[in-house]
N, C-alpha and C positions, 0 to 999 in steps of 0.2 A: 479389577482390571478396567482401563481405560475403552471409550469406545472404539479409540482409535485401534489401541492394540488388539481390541475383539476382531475388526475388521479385517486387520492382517491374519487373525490368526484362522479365518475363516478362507479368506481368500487364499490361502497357505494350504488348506485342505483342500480346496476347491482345485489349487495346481495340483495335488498330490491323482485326485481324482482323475484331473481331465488328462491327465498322463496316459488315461489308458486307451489304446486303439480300439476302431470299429469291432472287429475279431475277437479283441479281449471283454468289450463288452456284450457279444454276442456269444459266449464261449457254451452258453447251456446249449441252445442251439447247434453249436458245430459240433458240440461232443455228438450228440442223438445221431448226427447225422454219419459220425464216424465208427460209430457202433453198428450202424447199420439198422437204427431203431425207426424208421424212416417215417411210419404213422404218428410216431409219439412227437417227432418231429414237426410235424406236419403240423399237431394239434398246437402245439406249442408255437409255432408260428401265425396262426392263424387267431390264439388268443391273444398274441401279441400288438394291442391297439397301438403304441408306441410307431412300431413297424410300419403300420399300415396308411400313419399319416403321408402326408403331401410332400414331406420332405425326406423321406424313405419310402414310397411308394413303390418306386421302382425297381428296389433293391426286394421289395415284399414279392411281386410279382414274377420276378428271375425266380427268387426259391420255391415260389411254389408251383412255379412251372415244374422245375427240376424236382421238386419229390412227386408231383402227381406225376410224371414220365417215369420217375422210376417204381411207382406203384403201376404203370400201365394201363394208369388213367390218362390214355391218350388224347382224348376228345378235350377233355377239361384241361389236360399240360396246356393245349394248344388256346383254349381264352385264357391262361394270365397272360401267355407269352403274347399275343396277340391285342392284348391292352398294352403288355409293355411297349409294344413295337410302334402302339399309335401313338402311346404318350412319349415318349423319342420323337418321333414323326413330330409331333405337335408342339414340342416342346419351346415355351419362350419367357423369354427371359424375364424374373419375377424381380423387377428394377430396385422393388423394397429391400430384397434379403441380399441381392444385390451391393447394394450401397452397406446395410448391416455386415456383410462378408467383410468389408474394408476396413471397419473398425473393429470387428472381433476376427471369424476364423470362415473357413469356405465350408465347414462343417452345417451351418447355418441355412444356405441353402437347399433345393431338391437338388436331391441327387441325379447329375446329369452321365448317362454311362460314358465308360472308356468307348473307344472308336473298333476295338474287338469286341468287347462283351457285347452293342446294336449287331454284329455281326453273329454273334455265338446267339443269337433267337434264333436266327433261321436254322442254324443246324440243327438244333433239336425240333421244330418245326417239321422241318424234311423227313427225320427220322421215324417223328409220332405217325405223320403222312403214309410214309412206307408198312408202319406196324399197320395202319386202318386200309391199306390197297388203296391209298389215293393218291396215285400214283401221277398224276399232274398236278396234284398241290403239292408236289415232296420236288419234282422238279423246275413249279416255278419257287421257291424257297428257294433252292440253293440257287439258282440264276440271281436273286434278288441278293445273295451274300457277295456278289463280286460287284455287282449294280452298287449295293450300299457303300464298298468301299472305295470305288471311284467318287459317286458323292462326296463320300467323307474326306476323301483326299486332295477335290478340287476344293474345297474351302480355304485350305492351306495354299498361304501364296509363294511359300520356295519348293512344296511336292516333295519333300524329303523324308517323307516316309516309307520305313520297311516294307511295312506291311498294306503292301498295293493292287494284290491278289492273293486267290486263296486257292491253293490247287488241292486241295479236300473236297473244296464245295462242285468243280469239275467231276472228283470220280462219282460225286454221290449224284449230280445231271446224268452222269453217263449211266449209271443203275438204274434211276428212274427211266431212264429212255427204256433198257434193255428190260425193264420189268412191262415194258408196253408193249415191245416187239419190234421200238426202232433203233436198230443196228447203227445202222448211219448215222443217225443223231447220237447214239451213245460212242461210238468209231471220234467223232471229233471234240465229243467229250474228254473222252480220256488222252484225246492227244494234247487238246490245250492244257490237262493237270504235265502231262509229261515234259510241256514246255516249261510250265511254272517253275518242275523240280530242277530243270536243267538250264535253265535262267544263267544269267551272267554271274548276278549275283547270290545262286542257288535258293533254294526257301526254307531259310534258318538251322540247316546242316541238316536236313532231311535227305538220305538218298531215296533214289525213286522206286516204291515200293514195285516187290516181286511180284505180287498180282496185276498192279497193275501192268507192267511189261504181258504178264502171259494174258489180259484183257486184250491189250493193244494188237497180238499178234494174234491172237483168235478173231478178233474182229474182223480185222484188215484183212486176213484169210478169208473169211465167212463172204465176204461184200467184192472179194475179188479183186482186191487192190496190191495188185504183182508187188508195184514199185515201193508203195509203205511197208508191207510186208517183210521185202529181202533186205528192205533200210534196218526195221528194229530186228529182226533176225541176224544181222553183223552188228547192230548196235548194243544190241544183246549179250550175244553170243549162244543164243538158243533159240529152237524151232518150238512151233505150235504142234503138241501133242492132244486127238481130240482125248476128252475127258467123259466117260460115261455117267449119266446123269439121271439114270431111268424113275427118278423119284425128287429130280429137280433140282434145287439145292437152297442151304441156307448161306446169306450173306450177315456174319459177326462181326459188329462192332464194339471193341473194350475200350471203354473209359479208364485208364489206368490211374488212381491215383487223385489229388485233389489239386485245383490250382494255388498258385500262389495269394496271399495276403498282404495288404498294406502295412507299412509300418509309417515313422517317419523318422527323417534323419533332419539334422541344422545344420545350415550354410553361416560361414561368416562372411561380411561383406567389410569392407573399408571407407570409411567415408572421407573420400576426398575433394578439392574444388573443380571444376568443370570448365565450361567455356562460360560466355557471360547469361546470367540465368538457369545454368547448371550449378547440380551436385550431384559428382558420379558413385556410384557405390560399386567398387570394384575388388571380385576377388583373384589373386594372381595363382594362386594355384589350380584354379578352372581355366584359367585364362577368360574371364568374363567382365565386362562393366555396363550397366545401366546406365542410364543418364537421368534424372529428376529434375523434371522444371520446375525452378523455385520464381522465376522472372525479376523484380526488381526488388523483392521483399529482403531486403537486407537483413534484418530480424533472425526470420525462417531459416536464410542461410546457413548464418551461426549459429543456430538452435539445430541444425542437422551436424553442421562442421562437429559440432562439440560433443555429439555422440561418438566417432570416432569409429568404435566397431559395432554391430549391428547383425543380429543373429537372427535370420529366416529358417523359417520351421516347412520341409516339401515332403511329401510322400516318397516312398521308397517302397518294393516289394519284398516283399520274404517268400523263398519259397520253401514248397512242402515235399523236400525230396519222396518220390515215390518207393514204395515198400517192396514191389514188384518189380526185377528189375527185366523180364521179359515174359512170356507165354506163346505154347499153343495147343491146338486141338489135336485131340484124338479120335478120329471118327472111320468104323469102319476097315479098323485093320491099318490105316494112312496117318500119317501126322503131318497136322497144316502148320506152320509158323504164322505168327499173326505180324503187319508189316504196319510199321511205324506212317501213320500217314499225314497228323500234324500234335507242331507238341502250343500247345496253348500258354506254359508255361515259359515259353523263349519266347511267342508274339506279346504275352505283357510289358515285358522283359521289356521288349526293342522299342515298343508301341509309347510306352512310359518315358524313354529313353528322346524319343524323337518329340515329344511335348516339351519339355525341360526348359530350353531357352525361350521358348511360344508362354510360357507360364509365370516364368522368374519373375520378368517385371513389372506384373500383377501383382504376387506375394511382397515385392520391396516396394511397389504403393501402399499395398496395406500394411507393411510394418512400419511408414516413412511417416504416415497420418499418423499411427496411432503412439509413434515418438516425438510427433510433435505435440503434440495435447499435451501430453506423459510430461514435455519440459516447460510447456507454459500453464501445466497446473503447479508443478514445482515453482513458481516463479512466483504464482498466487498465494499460495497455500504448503507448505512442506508436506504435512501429512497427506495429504490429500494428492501430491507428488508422487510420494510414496507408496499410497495406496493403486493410484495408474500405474507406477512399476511395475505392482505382483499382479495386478489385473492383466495388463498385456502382458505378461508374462504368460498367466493361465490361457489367455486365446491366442496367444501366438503358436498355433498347430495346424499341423496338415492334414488335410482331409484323406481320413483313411479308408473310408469306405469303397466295396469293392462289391465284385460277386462274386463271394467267397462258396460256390459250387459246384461251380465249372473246373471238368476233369482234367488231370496233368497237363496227358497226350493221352491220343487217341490210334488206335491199332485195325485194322483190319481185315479179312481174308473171307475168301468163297468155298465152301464145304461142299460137294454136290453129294447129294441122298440115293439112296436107296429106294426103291418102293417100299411102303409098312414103315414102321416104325425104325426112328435110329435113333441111335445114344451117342452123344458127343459128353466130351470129357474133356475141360478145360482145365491144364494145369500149366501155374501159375508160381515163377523160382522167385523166394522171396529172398531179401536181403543176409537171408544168415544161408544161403543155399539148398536150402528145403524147399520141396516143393507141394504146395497148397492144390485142390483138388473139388471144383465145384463138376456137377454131373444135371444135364438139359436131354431132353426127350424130343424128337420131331418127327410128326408124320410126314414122311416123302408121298409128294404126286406128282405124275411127272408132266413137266413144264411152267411147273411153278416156283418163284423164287421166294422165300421167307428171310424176314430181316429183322434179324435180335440184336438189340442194343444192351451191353452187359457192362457192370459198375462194382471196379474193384475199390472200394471207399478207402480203404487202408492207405497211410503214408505216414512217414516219419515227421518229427515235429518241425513248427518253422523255425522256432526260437525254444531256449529250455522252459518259457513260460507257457510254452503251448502244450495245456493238459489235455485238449479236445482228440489227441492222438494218441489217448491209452489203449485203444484197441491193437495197436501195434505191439504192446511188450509182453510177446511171448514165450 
């Protein structure tokens, strides 16, 4: 065999490889974690040096935030998330891997998070806070999840992003307030999530969950606020009933399910002439076109003209339909429904969605470079032509990586206790209409609030290659 044709034939392998997504190469990993194996997990991440470098650091840090939180190693969740959130903070741009993105793939560089997932630290942040009774670090976290998304949103110069607040991170201010004893501050808590839900443009088909109305109207009640009061009471259609509580109560949070995963998908584009020192690449079923400055290079021109069609490789999400398709508590003789309070799985969704044209003609500079090389080696050399074909072919991909641990949607509701011991019993109707049945222990005292965060790992597959969700076929 020729060396030439060894090189194709390597490089031929090499596309068959790089085919596969972040997800699919991470698949031992996401099995463990779908099993529920969550230390073996844990180790398994932790021996992974791969992971741990500079250019997945931060994807290292997310997951081990999230299994030491769900091992309720709270103190410790909080330093990875806690480095995550400086190395975000600090983050700048490494001009080398930079400039290498443009001729291979944005896989290359560290990985910089989505503009949700810098927000999804703080939540689990808040929560660790809540489990340890520190109860002003739990409320400045979530103050800091709507702070960071104004940041994140004034960088963008047309502001057209979905996802602009977070009326999640309001109920969980307003908790922390009411676990200190400020009423008040927790009263305009919950009224600004109430705005959020009822927003022009609503937040992401969420109705406004039932707790939180019967919060709103026990507040406004408690603080003596006639006119709020008989507002959400006909806005409602319900009065404030007190609730006995002689043993406190616990506030539950369920994680339902897994977020979505990257894939990618390819665009074609068209290469047509421009204005003078243009070449547009325009696709007519997005209705989009870019422009590339080629300026007087006549050459270049027709070295782009002549490609003709031109296939961009961008991320895409898959998601993990949930296995669960509702729950609630049984505590007590009463059953709580647990209320839908944000789904993470539609802010990807939207969040992704609203980057799109901010990204595009990024990816068609780097596929523009690396088809001009691709026709002035062919010009030099045929094989060697040839060989840039199957090259940019193999790096012509979208960066798929994600943090692939973060929960669907998320549920919540307030349970009040007993004095002594109570037994709550969360049951949980899964996709075939059976119902699953986990069983929690809590001592009641009264005037204390307790706060469990609970992780249904279970969800259907993204795609038929995703085997990391066998725990599901039962």
């Amino acid at each position: 065999m020729s060396v030439f044709k060894r090189l194709i034939a390597i490089a031929s392998l090499c596309l068959l490889v790089s085919c596969a997504s972040y997800y699919q190469r991470n698949i031992k990993f996401q099995s463990l974690v779908a099993e529920g194996e969550i230390e073996k997990a844990e180790k398994y991440l932790d021996g992974d040096k791969k992971m741990q470098r500079n250019r997945n650091r931060l994807l290292y840090l997310f997951n081990m935030g999230f299994v030491n939180h769900l091992e309720q190693q709270f103190e410790e969740s909080n330093k990875y998330f806690n480095e995550a959130d400086l190395l975000i903070e600090d983050y700048k741009r490494n001009y080398g891997s930079e400039a290498l993105a443009l001729i291979s793939n944005p896989e290359v560089k560290p990985y910089r998070a989505e503009d949700f997932e810098a927000v999804m630290i703080h939540y689990y942040k808040a929560l660790n806070y809540l489990n340890l009774r520190n109860f002003d670090a739990a409320g400045v976290e979530a103050r800091r999840i709507n702070l960071k998304l104004q940041k994140l949103n004034d960088k963008y110069k047309d502001h057209k992003n979905r996802y602009q607040v977070d009326a999640f991170a309001h109920i969980v201010m307003g908790l922390a307030f009411e676990a200190q004893g400020e009423i008040n501050d927790a009263f305009i808590a919950y009224r600004n999530a109430y705005e959020v839900y009822t927003g022009e443009h609503g937040y992401f088909g969420i109705r406004v969950p039932e707790q939180l109305k019967r919060d709103l109207l026990r507040t406004s009640k408690t603080l003596g606020f006639r006119q709020e009061y008989d507002q959400y009471a006909s806005e409602f259609n319900m009065t404030h009933t007190p609730v006995d509580k002689p043993g406190g109560e616990v506030v539950f949070f369920w994680n339902n399910g897994m977020g979505p995963v990257k894939d990618e998908w390819s665009i074609n584009f068209i290469a047509v002439p421009g204005q003078a020192g243009f070449v547009n690449f325009t696709n007519e079923e997005l209705g989009v076109t870019f422009p590339f400055y080629i300026g007087d290079d006549q050459q270049k021109r027709n070295d782009l003209l002549a490609l003709h069609v031109v296939r961009v490789a961008f991320p895409k999400y898959l998601e993990r339909p949930t296995y669960y398709t509702e729950a609630w508590l049984n505590a007590n003789g009463k059953r709580h429904d647990l209320d839908k309070v944000e789904s993470v799985n539609d802010i990807a969704f939207k969040t992704l969605r609203d980057r799109f044209l901010r990204e595009m003609s990024v990816a068609l500079l780097r596929l523009a470079l690396k088809k001009l090389a691709e026709v002035q080696l062919s010009q030099e050399n045929e094989a060697l032509g040839a060989l840039a074909t199957i090259t940019n072919a193999v790096t012509e991909k979208a960066d798929t990586r994600n943090w692939q641990t973060l929960p669907h949607t998320i549920y919540y509701t307030r349970v009040p206790l007993k004095a002594g011991m109570n037994e709550l019993t969360l049951q949980q109707k899964n996709k075939n209409r059976g119902l699953d049945e986990s069983r929690f222990q809590f001592e009641g005292k009264k005037g204390q609030m307790i706060f469990f965060p609970y992780s249904s790992l279970e969800h259907l597959p993204a795609a038929p290659w995703d085997v990391a969700a066998t725990k599901q076929v039962r």
